[in-house]
N, C-alpha and C positions, 0 to 999 in steps of 0.2 A: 368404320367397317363392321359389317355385323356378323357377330359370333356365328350366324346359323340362318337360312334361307329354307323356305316352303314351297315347293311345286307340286300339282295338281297334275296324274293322267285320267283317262279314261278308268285305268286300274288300277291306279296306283299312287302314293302320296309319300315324296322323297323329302328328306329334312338333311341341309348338305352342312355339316358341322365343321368350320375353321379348327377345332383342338378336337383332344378327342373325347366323348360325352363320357360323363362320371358313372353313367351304366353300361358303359359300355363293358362286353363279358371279360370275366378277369379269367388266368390259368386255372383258378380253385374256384371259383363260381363262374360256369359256365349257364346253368339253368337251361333253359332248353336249347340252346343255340347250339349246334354240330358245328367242329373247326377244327382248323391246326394249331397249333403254339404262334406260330408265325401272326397271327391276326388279335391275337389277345391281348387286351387292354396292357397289360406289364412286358410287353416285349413290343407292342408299337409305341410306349413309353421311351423303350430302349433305343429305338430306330427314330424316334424325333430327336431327342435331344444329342444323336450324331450322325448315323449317316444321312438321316433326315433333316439334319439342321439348315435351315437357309430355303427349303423347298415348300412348296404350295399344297400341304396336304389338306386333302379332303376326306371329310369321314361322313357315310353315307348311309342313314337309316330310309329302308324302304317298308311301307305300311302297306293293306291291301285297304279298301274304305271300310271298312270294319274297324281298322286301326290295328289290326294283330299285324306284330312285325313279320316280315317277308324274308329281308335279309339285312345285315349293316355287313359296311363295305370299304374297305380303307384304301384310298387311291392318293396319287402324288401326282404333281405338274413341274418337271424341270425343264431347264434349259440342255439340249443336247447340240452342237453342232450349228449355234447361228437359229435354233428352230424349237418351238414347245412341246413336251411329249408329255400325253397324259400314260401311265400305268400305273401298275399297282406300289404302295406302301414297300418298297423291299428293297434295290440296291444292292444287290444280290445278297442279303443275310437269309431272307427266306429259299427254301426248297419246295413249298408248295402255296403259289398266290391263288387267293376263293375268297368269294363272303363268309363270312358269318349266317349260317341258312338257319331258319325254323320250320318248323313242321305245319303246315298252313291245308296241305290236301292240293296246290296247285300245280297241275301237268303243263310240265315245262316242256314247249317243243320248241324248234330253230326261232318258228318267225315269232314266239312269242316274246324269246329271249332276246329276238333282235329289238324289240318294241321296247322293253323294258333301258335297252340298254341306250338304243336313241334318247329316251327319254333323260337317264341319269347324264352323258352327254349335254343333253341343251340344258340344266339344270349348274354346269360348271362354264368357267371361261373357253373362250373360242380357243384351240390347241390346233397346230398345224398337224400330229400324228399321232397314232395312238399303237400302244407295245403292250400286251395283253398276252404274259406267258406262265409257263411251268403251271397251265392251269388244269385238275385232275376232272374226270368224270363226275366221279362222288365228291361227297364229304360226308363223310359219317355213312349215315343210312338214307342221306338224300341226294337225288341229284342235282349237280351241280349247274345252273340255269346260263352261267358264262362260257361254260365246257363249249354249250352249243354255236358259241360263234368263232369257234376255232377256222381256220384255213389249211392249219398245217401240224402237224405232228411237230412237240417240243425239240429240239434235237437232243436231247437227252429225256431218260425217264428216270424214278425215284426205284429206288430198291431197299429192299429189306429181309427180316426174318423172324417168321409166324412161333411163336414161343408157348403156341398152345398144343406145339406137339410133344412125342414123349423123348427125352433128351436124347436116346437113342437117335433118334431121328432128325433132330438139330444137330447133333455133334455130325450125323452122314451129311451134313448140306455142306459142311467144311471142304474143302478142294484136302487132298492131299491129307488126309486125317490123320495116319500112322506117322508121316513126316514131322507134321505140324507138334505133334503130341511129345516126340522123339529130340525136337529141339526145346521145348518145351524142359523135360530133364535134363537137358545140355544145359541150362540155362542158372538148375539148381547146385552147378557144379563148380557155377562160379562163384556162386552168392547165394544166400539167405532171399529167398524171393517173398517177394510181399505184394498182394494186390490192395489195393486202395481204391475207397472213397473218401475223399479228403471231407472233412467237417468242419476242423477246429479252422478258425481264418490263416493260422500260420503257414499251415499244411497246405490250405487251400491253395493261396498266395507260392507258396512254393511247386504246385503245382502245375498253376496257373502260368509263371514266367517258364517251366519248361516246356509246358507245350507251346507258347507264341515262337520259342525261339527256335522248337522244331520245325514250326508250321514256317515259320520265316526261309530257316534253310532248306526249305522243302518246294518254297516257292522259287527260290534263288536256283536250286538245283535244275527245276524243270523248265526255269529261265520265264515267268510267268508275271506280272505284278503281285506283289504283297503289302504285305505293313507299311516298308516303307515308303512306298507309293500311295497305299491310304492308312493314312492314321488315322481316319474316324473309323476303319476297320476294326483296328485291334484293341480304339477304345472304347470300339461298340460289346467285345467281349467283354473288355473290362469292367465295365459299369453292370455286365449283365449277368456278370459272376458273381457281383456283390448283392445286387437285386433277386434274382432266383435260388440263392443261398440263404436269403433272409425268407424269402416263400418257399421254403424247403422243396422245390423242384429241380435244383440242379444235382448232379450227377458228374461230378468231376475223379474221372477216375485216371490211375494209373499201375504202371507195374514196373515194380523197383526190384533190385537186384544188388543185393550188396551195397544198400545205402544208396545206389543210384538211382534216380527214374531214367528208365529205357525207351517206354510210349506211355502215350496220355487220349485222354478222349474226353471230348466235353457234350455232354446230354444235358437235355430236360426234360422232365416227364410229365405228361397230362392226362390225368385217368391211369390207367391200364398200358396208356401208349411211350414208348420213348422215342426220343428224338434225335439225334448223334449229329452235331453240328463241325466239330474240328476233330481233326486225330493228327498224331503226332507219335515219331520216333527215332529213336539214332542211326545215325549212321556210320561206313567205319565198321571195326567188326563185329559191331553188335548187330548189323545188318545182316548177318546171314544165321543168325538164331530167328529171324524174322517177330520180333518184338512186339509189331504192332499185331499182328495174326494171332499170338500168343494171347496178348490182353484181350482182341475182341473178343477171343473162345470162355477165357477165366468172365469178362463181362458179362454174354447173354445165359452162362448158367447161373450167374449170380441173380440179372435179371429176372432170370426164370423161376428163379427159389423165394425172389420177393413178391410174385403173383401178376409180372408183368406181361401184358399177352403177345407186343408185337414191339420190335427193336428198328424203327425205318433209319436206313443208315444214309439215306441224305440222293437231292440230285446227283450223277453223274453213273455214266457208265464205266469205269474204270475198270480194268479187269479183276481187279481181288474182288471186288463187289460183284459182278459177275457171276466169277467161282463159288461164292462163299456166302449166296441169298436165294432163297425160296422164292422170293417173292418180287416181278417187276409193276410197277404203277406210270402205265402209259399218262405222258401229259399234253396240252397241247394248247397250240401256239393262234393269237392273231397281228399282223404287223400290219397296218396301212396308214394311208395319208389325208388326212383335211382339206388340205389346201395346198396350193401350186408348189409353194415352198417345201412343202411336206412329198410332196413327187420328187421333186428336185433331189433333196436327201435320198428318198429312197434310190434313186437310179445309181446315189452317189456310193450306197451302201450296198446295192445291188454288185458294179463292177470292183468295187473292191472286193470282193466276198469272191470274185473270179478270179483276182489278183492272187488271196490268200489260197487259192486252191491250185496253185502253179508249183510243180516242183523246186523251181528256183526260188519262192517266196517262203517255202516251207524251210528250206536251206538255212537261208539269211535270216528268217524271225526271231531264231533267236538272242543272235548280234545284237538286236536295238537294245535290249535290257542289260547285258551284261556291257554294253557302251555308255546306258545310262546310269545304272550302276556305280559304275567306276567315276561317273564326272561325280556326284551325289557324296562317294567316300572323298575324293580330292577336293572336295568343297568344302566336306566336312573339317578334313586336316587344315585344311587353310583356316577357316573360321578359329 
């Protein structure tokens, strides 16, 4: 099987790489290519060797016939449902799928980007559907040329907070600022507070196991899938804690109280940018000093004091993210189907998606997990 395959367009000249190329942009040598962390050579490392492990990924340099790169492009082919789906590199660890873009001069418009995209298409195996999301307008200072074949708006957008204002005016983007601040001293009343960036691997490593096992109980609580249901999940953080620790981009912070950690958050940084992938906190009554709000406040003025300009706090609309960001980043979505088979799925995911929007569906969904759950620990016990 060959490492790497050549197609020729009219515009264009795609090079579709089985691993992913040894120049391909790393976190700390980016060179001219605009992106997010999510696409970068040492975090699609992270995402092959597990949630990516077993799947068909494709890594895709596109050339103009000059040969200056266009864009490279990291896409995946699994199995979903009985049926093949090509999309992006991610499994949900990323918050924003895009190329890799360079600065070329070319005016990207709908039908251009649909050509380009027909093309990288016939240049991979035949897929019955393709899922093409969380994809932003930009990237960087360019536009982003797959934005354009969106259908539909992401159902969630990305948020964050602009760090290039004067703290005055970050500390106002806070919901509840007098409150927040107010438990904030509640907090040193109980304990010796310490904020943290762990360094040392002990620290780190102690860090590290209390936010899985926050984020665990946090998933369990909202009744949702977690670790236990994917463990290439939580060894995707683990491997990437050790790896962007050793590229001094991580950002594992927490806030302790009396010897205890209370919340945790796990960032990396790229340039000027950070990136906030997990957060984590107690619950119990350290939940009503609101711990995690505490940290992210002591976090973006730390940020802010180390010359960081923007703090993106991840997909999702959730309401503290809401409350407590300047800044939204609309994303957006394409879903459709290849082939008959690829219809078929969709109709099938079409009427369930009407099912899930049924008050009586909304009721009972969260039964399944705590029913599976329970069989998982009784299994356990027996083993």
């Amino acid at each position: 099987m060959l490492d790497r395959a050549t197609t020729q367009t009219d515009d264009f000249v795609l090079t579709v790489h089985r691993g992913i190329p040894a120049d391909w942009p790393g976190i700390n040598a980016m060179g001219e290519a605009r992106g997010h962390v999510f696409q970068t050579r040492e975090f699609m490392g992270v995402w092959a060797e597990t949630l990516g492990a077993g799947l068909d990924a494709r890594f895709i340099d596109v050339r103009d016939h000059r040969g200056q790169m266009v864009m490279r492009l990291p896409l995946a082919i699994e199995m979903q449902d009985g049926i093949s789906v090509l999309g992006f590199a991610d499994q949900s660890c990323a918050d924003y799928n895009a190329p890799l873009l360079y600065p070329t001069g070319i005016e990207w418009t709908p039908a251009r980007a649909a050509q380009l995209w027909t093309a990288i298409e016939s240049a991979l195996p035949a897929i019955d559907k393709i899922v093409l999301d969380k994809m932003p307008a930009m990237v960087g200072d360019l536009v982003n040329p797959l934005h354009h074949l969106s259908s539909e708006d992401n159902p969630e957008a990305c948020n964050g907070s602009n760090l290039n204002l004067p703290w005055p005016e970050i500390e106002a983007t806070q919901a509840q600022l007098k409150t927040l601040k107010r438990k904030a001293r509640g907090l040193e009343k109980l304990g010796a507070v310490r904020f943290i960036i762990a360094t040392d691997p002990v620290e780190r490593q102690r860090v590290l196991d209390r936010l899985l096992e926050q984020k665990q109980r946090r998933f369990e609580e909202t009744l949702v899938p977690g670790f236990a249901e994917s463990p290439a999940s939580r060894l995707f953080f683990e491997n990437a804690t050790t790896l962007f620790a050793a590229t001094g981009n991580l950002h594992l912070a927490a806030l302790e109280v009396g010897g205890e950690i209370v919340a945790t958050s796990w960032t990396l940084q790229m340039g000027t940018i950070v990136y906030e992938l997990m957060i984590g906190f107690e619950a119990g009554e350290w939940f009503k000093h609101s711990p995690g709000r505490v940290l992210n406040l002591r976090y973006l003025e730390w940020a802010k004091a180390q010359g960081f300009t923007y703090v993106d706090h991840g997909i999702g609309d959730e309401e503290w993210k809401r409350e407590n960001t300047d800044t939204r980043v609309p994303l957006g979505r394409l879903i459709a189907a290849r082939t008959a088979k690829g219809r078929r799925q969709l109709a099938r995911a079409a009427l369930a998606a009407r099912i899930r929007s049924l008050p009586l569906y909304e009721k009972l969904r969260p039964y399944k997990w705590i029913v599976k759950r329970a069989i998982a620990k009784r299994l356990g016990r027996a083993a």
